[in-house]
N, C-alpha and C positions, 0 to 999 in steps of 0.2 A: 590807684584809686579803684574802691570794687563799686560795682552796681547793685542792681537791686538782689537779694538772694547770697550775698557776699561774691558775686563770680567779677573777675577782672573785666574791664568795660573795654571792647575792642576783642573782645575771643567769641568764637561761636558763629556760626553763619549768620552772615549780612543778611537782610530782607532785600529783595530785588524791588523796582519800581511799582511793582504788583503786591507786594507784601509777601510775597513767598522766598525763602530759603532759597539761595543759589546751589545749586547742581555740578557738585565740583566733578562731575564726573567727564562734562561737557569742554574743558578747561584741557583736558591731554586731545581731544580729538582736534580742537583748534588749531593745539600747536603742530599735530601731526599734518594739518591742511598747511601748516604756515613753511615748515620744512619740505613738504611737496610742491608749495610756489616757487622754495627758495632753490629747491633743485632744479628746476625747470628751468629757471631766470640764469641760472649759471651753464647747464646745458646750452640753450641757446649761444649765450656768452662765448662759450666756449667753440660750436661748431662756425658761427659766424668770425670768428679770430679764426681759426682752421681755413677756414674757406677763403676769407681776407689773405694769409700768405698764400694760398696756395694760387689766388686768380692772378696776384702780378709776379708771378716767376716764383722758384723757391730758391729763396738765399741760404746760406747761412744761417744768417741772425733770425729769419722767422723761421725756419726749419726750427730751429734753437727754443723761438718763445711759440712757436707752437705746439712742439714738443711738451716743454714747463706747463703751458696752458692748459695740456691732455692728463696730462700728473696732476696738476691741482684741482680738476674738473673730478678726476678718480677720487682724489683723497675728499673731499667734500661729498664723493657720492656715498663714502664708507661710514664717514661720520655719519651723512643725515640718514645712511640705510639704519645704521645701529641705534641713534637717537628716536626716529619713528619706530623702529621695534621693541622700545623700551616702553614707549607710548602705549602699547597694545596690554599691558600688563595691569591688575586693576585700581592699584597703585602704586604708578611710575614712580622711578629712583630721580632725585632732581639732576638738575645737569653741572658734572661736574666741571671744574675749572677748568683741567684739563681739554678735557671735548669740547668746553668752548672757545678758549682758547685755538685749536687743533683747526675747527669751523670758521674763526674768522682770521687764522693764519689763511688758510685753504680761499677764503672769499677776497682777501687781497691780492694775494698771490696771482688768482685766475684774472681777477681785475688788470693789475699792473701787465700781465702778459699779453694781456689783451690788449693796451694800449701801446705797446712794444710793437705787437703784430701790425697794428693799423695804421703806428706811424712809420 
């Protein structure tokens, strides 16, 4: 269906609650705020798993998933470094499957090691 002018209804900037055009400019800095929480929240993750084997004795098994948990904390640091520096560009490349994929192999991975170390 077109609109008024023949243009297809649904293209073209939305009005925001103001009436004014949305600022797609504002839309990459978001996500680059949303990827600096998400590294943060895994950082943590990750030193508090570290710190959990490391306070009752190192075995083995947690030497093992603490180890995993430092790899998957790395590899997540790699993607979200590459992904917010694509963000800096003035129109970012979207994200591919790959990288996202890569991201939430990476955010399971740290997760599950985590709860390896703890139990």
């Amino acid at each position: 269906m077109t609109g008024p002018g023949g243009a297809a209804r649904g293209t073209g900037p939305r009005p925001g609650p103001t009436g004014a055009a949305r600022d797609p400019g504002l839309q990459p800095e978001r996500t680059r705020l949303a990827w600096r929480r998400t590294t943060l929240a895994c950082t943590v993750a990750a030193v508090l798993a570290v710190r959990s084997a490391l306070h009752e004795g190192l075995s083995a098994a947690g030497a093992v998933a603490g180890a995993l948990c430092l790899v998957c904390w790395l590899g997540f640091l790699l993607v979200a470094h590459r992904r917010m520096t694509a963000l800096t560009a003035a129109r970012p490349r979207p994200l591919t499957p790959g990288v996202s994929a890569a991201a939430a192999l990476c955010t399971a991975a740290l997760a599950l090691s985590a709860v390896a170390v703890v139990v």
